[in-house]
PyMOL Python script that loads the backbone (N, CA, C, O; Angstrom):
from pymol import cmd

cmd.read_pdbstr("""\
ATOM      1  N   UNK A   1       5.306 -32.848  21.393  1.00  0.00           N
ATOM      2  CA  UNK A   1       5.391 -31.705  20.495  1.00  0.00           C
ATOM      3  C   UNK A   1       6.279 -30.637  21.123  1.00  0.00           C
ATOM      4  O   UNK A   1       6.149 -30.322  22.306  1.00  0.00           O
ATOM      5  N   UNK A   2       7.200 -30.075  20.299  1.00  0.00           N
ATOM      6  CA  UNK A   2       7.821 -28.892  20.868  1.00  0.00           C
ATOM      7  C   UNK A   2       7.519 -27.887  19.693  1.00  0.00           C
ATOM      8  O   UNK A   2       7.314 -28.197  18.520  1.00  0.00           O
ATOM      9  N   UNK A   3       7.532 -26.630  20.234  1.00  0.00           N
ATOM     10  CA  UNK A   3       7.525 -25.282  20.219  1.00  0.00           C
ATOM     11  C   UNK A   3       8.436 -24.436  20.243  1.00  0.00           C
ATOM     12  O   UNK A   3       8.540 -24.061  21.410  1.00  0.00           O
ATOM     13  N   UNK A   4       9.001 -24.035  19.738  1.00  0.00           N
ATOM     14  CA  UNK A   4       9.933 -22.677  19.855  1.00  0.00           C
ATOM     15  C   UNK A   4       9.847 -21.383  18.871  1.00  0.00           C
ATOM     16  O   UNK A   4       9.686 -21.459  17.653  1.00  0.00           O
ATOM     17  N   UNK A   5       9.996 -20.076  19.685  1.00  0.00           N
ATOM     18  CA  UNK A   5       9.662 -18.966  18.365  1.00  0.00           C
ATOM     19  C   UNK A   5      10.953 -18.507  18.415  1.00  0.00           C
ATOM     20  O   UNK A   5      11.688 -18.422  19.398  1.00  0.00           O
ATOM     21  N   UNK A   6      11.189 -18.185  17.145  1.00  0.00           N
ATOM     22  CA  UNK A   6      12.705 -17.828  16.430  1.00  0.00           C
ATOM     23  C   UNK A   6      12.501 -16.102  15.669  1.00  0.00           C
ATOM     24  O   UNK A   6      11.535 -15.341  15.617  1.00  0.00           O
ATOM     25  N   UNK A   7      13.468 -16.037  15.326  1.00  0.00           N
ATOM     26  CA  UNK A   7      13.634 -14.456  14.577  1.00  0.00           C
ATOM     27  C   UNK A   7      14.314 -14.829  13.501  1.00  0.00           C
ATOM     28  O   UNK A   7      15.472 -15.178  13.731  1.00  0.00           O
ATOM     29  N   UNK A   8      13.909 -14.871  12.242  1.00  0.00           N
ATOM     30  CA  UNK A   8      14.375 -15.076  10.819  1.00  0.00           C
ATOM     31  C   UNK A   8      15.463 -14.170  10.737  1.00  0.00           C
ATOM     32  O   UNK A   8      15.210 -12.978  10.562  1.00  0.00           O
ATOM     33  N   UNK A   9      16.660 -14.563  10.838  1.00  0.00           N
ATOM     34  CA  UNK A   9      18.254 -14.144  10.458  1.00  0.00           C
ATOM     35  C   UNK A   9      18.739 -13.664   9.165  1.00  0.00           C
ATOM     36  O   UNK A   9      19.665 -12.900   8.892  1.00  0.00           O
ATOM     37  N   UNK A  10      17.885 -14.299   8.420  1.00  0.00           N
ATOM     38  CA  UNK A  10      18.299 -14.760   6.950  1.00  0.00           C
ATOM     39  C   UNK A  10      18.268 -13.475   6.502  1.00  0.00           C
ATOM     40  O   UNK A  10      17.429 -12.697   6.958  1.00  0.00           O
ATOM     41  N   UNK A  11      19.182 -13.080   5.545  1.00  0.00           N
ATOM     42  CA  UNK A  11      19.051 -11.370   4.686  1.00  0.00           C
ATOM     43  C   UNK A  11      17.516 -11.420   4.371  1.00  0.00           C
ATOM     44  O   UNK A  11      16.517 -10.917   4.885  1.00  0.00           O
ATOM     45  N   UNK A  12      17.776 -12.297   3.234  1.00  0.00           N
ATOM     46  CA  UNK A  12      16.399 -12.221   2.504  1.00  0.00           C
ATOM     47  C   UNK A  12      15.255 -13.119   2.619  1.00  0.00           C
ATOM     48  O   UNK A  12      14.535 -13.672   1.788  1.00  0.00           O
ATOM     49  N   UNK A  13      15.316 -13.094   4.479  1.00  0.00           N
ATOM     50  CA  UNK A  13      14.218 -14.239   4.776  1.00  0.00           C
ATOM     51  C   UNK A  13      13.727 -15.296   4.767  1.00  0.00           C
ATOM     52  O   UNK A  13      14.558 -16.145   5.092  1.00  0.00           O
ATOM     53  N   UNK A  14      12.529 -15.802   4.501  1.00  0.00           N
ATOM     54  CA  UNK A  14      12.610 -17.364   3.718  1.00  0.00           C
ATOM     55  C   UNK A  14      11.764 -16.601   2.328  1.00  0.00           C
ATOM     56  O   UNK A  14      10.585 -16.250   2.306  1.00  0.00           O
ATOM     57  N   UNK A  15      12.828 -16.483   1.174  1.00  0.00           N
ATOM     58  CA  UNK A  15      11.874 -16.205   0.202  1.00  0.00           C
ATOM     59  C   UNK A  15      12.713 -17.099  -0.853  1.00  0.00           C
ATOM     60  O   UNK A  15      13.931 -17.183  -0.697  1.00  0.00           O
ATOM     61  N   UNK A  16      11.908 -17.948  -2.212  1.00  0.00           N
ATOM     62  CA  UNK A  16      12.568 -18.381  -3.035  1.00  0.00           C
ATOM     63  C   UNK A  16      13.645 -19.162  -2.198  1.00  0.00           C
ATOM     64  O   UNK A  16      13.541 -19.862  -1.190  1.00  0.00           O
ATOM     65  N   UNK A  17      15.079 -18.669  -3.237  1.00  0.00           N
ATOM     66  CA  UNK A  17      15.903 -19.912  -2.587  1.00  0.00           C
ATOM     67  C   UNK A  17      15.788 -20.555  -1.156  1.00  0.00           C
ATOM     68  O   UNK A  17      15.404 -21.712  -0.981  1.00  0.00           O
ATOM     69  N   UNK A  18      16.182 -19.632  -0.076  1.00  0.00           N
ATOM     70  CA  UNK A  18      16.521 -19.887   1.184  1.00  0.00           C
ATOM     71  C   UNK A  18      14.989 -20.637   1.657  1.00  0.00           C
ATOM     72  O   UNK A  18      14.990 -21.383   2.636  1.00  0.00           O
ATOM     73  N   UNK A  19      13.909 -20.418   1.009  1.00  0.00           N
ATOM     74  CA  UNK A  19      12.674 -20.651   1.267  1.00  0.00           C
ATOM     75  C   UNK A  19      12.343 -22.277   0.925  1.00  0.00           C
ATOM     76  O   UNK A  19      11.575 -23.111   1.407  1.00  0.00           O
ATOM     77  N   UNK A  20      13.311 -22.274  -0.139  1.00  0.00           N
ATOM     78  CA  UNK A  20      13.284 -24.146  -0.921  1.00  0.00           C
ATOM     79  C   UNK A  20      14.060 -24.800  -0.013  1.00  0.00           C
ATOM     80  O   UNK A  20      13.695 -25.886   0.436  1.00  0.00           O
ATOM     81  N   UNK A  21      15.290 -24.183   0.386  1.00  0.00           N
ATOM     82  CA  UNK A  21      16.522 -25.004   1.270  1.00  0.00           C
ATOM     83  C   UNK A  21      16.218 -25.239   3.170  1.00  0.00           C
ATOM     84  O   UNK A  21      16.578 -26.056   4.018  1.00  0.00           O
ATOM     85  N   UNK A  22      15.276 -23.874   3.134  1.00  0.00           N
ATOM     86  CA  UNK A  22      14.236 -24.797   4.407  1.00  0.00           C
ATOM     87  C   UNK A  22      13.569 -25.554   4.599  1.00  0.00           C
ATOM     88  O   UNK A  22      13.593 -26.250   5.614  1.00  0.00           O
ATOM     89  N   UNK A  23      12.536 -25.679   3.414  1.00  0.00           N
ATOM     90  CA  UNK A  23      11.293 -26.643   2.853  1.00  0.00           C
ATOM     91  C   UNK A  23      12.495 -28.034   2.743  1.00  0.00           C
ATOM     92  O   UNK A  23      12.329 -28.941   3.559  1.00  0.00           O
ATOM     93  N   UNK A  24      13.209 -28.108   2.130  1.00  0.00           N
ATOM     94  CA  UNK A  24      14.162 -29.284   1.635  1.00  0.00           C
ATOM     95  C   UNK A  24      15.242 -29.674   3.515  1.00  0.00           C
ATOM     96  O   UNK A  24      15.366 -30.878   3.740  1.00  0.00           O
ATOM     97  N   UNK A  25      15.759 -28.884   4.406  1.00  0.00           N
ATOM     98  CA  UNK A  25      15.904 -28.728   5.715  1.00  0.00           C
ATOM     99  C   UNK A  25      14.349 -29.727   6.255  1.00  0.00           C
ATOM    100  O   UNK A  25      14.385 -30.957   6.202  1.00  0.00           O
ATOM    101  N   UNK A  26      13.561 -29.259   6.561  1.00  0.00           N
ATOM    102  CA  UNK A  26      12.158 -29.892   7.222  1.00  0.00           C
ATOM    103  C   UNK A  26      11.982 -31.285   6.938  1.00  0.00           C
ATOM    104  O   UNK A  26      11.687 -31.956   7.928  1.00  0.00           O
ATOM    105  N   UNK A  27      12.109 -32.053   5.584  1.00  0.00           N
ATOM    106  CA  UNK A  27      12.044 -32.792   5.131  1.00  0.00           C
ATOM    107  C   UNK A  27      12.842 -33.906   5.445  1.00  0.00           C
ATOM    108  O   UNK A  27      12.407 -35.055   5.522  1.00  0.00           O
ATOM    109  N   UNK A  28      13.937 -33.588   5.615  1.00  0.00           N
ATOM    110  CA  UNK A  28      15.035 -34.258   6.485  1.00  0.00           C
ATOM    111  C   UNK A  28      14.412 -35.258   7.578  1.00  0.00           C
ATOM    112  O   UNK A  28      14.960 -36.333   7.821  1.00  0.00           O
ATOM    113  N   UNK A  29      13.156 -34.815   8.267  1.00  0.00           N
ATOM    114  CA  UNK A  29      12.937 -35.150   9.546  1.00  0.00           C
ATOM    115  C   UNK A  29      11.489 -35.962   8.892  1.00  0.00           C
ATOM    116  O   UNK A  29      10.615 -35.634   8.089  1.00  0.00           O
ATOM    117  N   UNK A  30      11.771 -37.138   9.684  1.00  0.00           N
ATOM    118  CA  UNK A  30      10.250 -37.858   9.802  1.00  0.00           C
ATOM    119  C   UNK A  30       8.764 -36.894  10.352  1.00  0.00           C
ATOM    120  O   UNK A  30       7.668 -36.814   9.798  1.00  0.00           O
ATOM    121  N   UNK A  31       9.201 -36.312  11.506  1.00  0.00           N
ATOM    122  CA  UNK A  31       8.226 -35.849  12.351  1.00  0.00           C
ATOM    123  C   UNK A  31       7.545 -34.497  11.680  1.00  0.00           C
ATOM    124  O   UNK A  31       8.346 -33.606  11.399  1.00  0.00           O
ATOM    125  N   UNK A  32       6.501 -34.317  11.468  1.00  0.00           N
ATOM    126  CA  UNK A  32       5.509 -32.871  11.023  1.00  0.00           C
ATOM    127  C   UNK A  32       5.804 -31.871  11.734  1.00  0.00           C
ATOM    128  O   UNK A  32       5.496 -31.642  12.904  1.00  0.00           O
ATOM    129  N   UNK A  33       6.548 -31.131  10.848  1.00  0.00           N
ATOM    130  CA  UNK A  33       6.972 -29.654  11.360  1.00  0.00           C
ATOM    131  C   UNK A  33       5.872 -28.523  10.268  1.00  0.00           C
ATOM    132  O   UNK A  33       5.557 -28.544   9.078  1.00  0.00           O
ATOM    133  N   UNK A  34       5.621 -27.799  11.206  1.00  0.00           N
ATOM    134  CA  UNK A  34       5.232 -26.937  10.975  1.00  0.00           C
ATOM    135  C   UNK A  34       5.252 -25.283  10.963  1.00  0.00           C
ATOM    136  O   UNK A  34       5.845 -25.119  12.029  1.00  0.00           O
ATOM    137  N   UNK A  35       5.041 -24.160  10.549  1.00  0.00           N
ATOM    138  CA  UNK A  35       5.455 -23.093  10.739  1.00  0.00           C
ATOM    139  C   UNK A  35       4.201 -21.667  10.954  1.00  0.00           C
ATOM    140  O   UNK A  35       3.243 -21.250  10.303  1.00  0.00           O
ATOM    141  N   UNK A  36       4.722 -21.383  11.931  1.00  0.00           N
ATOM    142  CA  UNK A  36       2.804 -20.096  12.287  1.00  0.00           C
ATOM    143  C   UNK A  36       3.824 -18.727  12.281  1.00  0.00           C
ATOM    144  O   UNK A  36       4.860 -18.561  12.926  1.00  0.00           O
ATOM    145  N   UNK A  37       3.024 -17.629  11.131  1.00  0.00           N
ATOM    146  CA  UNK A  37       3.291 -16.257  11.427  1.00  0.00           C
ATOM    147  C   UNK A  37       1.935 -15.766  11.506  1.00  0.00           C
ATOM    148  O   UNK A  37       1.022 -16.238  10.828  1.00  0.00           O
ATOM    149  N   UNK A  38       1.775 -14.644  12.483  1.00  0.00           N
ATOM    150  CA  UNK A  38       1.098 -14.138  12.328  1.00  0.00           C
ATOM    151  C   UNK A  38      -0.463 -14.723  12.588  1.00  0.00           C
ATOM    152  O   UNK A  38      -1.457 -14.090  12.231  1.00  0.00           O
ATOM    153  N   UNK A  39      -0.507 -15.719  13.103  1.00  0.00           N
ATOM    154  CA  UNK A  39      -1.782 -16.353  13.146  1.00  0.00           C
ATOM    155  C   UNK A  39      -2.214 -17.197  11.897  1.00  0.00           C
ATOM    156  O   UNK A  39      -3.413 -17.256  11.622  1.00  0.00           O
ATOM    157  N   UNK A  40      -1.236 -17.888  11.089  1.00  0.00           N
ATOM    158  CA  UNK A  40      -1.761 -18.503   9.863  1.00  0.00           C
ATOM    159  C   UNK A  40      -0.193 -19.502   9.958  1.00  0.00           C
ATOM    160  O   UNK A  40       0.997 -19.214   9.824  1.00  0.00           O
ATOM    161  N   UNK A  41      -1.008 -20.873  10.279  1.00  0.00           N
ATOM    162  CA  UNK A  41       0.321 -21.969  10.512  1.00  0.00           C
ATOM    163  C   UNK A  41       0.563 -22.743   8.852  1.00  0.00           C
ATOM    164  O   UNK A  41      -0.291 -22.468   8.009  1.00  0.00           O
ATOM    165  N   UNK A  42       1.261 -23.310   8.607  1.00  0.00           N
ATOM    166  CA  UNK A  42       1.565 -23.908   7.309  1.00  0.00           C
ATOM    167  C   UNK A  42       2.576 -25.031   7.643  1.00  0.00           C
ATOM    168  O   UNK A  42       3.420 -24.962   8.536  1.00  0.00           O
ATOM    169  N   UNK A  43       2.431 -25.795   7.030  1.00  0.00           N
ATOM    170  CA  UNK A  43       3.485 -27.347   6.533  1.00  0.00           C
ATOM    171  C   UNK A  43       4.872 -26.707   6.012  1.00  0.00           C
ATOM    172  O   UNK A  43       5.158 -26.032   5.023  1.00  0.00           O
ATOM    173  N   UNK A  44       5.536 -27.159   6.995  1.00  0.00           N
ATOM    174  CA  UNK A  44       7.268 -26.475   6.700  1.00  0.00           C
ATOM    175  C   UNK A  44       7.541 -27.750   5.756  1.00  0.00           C
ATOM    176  O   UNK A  44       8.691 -27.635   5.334  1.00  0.00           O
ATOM    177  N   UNK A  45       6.920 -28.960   5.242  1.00  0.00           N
ATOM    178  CA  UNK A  45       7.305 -29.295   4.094  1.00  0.00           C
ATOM    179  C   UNK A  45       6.973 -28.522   2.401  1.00  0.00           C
ATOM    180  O   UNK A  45       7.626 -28.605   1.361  1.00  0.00           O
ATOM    181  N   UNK A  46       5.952 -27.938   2.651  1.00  0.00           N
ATOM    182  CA  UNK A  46       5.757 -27.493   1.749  1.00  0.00           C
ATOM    183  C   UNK A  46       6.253 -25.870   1.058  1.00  0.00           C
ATOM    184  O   UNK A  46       6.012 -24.859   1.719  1.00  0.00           O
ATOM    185  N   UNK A  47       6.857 -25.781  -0.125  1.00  0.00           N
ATOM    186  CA  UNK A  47       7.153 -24.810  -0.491  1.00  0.00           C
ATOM    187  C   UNK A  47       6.354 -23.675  -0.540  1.00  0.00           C
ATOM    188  O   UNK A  47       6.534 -22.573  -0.022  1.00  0.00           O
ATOM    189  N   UNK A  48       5.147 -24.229  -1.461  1.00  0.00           N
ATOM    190  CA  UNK A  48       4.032 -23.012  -1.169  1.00  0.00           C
ATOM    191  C   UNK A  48       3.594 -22.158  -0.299  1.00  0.00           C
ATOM    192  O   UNK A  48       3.502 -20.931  -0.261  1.00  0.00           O
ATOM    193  N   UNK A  49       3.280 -23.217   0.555  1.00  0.00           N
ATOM    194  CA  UNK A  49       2.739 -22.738   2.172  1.00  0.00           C
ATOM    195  C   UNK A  49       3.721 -21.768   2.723  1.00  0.00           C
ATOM    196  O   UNK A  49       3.218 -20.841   3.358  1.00  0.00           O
ATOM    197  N   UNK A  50       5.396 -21.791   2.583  1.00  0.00           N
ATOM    198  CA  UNK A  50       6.338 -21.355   3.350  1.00  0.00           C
ATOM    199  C   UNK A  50       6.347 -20.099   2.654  1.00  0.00           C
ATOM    200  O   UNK A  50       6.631 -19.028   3.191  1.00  0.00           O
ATOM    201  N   UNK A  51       5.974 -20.277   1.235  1.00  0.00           N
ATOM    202  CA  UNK A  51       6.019 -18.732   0.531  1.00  0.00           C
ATOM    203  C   UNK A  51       5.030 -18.049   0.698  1.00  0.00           C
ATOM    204  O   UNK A  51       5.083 -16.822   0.781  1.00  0.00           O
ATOM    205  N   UNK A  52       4.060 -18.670   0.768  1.00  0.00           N
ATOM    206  CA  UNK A  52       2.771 -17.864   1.129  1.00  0.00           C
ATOM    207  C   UNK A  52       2.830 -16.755   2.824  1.00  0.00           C
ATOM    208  O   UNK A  52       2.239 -15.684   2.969  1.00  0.00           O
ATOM    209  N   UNK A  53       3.386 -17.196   3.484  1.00  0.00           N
ATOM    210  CA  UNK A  53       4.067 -16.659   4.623  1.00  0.00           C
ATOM    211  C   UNK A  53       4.491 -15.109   4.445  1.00  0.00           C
ATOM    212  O   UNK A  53       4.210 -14.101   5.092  1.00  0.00           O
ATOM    213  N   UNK A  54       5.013 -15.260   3.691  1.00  0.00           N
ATOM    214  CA  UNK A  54       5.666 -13.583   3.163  1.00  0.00           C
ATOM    215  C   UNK A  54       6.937 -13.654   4.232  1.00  0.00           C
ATOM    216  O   UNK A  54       6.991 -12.691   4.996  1.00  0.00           O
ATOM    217  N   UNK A  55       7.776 -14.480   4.360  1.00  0.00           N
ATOM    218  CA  UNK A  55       8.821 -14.315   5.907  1.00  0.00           C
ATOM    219  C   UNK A  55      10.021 -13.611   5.717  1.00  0.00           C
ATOM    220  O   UNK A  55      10.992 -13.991   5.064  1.00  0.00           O
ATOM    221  N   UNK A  56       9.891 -12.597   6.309  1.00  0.00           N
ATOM    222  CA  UNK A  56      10.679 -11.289   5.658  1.00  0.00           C
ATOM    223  C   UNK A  56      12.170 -11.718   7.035  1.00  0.00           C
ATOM    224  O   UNK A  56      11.988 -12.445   8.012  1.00  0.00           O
ATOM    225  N   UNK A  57      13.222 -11.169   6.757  1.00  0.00           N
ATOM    226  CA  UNK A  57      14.368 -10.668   7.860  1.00  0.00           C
ATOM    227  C   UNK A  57      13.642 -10.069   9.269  1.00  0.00           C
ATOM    228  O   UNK A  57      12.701  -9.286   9.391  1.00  0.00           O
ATOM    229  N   UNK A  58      14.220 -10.552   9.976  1.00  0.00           N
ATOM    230  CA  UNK A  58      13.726  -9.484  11.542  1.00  0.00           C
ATOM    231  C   UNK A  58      12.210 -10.521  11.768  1.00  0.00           C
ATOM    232  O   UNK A  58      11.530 -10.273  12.764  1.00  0.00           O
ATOM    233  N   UNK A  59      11.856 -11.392  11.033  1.00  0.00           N
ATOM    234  CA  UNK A  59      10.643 -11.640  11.625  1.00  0.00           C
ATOM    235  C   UNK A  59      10.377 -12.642  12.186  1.00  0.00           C
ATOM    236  O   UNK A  59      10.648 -13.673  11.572  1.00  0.00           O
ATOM    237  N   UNK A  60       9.696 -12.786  13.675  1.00  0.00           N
ATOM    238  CA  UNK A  60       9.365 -13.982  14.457  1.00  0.00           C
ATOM    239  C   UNK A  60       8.215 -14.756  13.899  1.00  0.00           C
ATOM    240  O   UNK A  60       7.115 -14.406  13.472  1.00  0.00           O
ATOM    241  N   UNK A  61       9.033 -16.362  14.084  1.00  0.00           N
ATOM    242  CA  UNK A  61       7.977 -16.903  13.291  1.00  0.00           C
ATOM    243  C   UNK A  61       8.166 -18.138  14.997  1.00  0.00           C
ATOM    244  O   UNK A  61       9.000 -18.073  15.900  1.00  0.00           O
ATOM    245  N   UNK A  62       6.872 -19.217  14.774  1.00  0.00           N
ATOM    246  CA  UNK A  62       6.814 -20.184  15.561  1.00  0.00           C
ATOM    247  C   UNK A  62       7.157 -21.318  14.882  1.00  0.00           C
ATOM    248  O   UNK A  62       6.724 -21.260  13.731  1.00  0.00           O
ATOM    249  N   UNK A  63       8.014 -22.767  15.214  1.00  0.00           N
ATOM    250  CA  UNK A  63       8.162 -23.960  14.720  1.00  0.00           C
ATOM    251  C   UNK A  63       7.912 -24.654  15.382  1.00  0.00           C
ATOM    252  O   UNK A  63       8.512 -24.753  16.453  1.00  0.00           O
ATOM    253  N   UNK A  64       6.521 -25.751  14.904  1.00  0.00           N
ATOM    254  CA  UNK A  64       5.852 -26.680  15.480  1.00  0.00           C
ATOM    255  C   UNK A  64       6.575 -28.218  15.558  1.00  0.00           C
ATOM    256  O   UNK A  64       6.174 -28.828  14.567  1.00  0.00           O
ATOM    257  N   UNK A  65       7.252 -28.856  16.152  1.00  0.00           N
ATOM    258  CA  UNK A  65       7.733 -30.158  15.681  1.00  0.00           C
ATOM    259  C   UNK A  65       6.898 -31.243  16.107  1.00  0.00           C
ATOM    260  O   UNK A  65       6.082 -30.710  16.858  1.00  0.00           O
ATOM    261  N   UNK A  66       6.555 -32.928  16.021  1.00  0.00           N
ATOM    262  CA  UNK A  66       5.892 -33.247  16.632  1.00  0.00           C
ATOM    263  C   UNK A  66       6.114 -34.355  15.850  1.00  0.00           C
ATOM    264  O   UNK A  66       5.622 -34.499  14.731  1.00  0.00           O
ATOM    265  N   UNK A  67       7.086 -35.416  16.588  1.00  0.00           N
ATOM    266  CA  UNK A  67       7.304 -36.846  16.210  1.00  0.00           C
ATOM    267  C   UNK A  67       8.419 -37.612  16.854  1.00  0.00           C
ATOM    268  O   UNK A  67       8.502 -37.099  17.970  1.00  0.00           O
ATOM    269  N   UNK A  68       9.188 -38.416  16.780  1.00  0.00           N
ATOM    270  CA  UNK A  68       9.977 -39.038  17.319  1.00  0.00           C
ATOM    271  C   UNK A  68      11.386 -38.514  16.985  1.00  0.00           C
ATOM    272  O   UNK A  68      12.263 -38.807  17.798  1.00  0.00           O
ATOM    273  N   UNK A  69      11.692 -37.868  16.036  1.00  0.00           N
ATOM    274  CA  UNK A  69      12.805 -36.899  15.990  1.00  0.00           C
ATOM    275  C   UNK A  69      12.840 -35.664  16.117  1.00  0.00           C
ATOM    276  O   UNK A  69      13.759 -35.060  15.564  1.00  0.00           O
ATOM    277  N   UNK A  70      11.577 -34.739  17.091  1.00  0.00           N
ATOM    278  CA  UNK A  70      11.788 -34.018  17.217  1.00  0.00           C
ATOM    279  C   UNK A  70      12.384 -33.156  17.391  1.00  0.00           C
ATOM    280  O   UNK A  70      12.319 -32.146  16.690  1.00  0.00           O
ATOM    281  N   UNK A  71      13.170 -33.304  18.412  1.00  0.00           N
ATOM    282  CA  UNK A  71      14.175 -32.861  19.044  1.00  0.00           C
ATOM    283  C   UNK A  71      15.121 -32.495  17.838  1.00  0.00           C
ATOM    284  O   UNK A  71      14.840 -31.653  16.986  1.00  0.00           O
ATOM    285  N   UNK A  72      15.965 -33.038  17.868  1.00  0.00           N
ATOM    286  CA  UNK A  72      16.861 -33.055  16.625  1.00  0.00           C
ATOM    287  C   UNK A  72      16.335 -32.399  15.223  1.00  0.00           C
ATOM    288  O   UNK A  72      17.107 -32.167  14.292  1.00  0.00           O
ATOM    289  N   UNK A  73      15.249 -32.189  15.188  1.00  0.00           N
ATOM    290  CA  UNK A  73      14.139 -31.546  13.405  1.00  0.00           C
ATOM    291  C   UNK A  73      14.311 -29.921  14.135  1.00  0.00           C
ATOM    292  O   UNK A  73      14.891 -28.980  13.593  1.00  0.00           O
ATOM    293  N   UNK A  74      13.698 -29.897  15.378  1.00  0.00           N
ATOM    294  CA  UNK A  74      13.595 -28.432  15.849  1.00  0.00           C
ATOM    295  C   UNK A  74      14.985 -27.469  16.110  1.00  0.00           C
ATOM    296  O   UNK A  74      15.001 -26.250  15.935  1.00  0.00           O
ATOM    297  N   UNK A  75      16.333 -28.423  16.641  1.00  0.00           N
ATOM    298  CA  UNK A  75      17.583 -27.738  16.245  1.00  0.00           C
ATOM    299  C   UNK A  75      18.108 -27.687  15.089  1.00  0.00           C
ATOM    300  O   UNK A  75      18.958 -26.798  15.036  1.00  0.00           O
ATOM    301  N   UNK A  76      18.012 -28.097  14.399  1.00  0.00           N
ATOM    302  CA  UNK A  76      18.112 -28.088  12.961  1.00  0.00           C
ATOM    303  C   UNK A  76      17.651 -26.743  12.059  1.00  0.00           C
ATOM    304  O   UNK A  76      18.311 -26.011  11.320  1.00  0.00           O
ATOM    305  N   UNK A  77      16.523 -26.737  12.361  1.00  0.00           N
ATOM    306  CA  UNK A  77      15.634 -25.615  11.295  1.00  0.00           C
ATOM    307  C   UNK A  77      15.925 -24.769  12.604  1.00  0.00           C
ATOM    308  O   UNK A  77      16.005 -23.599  12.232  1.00  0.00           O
ATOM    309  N   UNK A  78      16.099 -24.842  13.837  1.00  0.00           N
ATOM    310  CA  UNK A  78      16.384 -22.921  14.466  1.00  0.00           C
ATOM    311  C   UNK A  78      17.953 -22.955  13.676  1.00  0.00           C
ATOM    312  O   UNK A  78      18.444 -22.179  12.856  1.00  0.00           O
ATOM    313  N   UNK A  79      18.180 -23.484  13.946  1.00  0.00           N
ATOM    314  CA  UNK A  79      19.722 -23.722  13.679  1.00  0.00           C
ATOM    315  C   UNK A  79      20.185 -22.433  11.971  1.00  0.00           C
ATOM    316  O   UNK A  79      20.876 -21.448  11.714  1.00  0.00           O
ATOM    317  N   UNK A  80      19.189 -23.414  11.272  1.00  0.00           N
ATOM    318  CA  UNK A  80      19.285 -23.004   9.608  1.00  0.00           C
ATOM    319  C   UNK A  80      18.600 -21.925   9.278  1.00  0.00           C
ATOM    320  O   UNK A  80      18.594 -21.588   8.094  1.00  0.00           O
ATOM    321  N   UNK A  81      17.602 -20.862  10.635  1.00  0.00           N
ATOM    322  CA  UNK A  81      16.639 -19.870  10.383  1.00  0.00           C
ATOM    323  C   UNK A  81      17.663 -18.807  11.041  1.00  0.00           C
ATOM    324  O   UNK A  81      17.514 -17.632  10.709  1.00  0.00           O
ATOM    325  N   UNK A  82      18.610 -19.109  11.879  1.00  0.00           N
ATOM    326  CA  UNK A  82      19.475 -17.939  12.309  1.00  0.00           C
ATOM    327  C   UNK A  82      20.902 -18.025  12.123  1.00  0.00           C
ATOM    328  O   UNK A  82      21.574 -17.034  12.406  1.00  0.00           O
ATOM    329  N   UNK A  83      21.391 -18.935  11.742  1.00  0.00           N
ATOM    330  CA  UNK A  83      22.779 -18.994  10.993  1.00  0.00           C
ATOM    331  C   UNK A  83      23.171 -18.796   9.879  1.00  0.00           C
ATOM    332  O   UNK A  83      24.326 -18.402   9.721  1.00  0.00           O
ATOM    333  N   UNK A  84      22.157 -19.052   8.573  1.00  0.00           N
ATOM    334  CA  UNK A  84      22.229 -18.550   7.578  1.00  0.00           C
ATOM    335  C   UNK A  84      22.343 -17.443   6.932  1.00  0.00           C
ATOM    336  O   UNK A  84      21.364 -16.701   6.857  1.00  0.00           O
ATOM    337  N   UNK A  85      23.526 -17.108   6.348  1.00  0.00           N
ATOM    338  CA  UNK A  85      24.079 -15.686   5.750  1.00  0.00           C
ATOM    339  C   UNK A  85      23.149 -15.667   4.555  1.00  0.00           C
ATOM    340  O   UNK A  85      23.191 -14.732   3.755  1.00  0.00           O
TER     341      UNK A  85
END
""", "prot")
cmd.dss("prot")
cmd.show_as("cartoon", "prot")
cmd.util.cbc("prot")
cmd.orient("prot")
């Protein structure tokens, strides 16, 4: 399992769109990724869960990876949580 905490780049966070194109990002990967703000973790496959988050700009979130493509799932989504205009 890897771990890393990131700072949401994104203007408008993960909300709606950018929020589907992460959920749809996660999915990519065999391995269960997951996402914790604030003390409340959620399924980075799922849309709901990621909206339920409230993940505003400026905000540190944690990404859980944990499978045989880890590696590669966890650069990916830091990748797409701080490069994205």
């Amino acid at each position: 399992m890897i771990e890393k905490k990131v700072t949401v780049q994104l203007k408008t966070g993960l909300q709606a769109r950018p929020a589907a194109l992460f959920v749809q990002e996660a999915n990519r990967y065999n391995s269960e990724v997951f996402v914790e703000k604030d003390g409340k973790r959620v399924n980075a496959k799922s849309i709901m869960g990621i909206m339920s988050l409230a993940i505003g700009s400026g905000v540190d979130i944690t990404i859980s990876v944990s499978g045989h493509d880890e590696e590669e799932a966890i650069k990916g989504l830091e990748a797409f949580i701080t490069e994205q205009n």
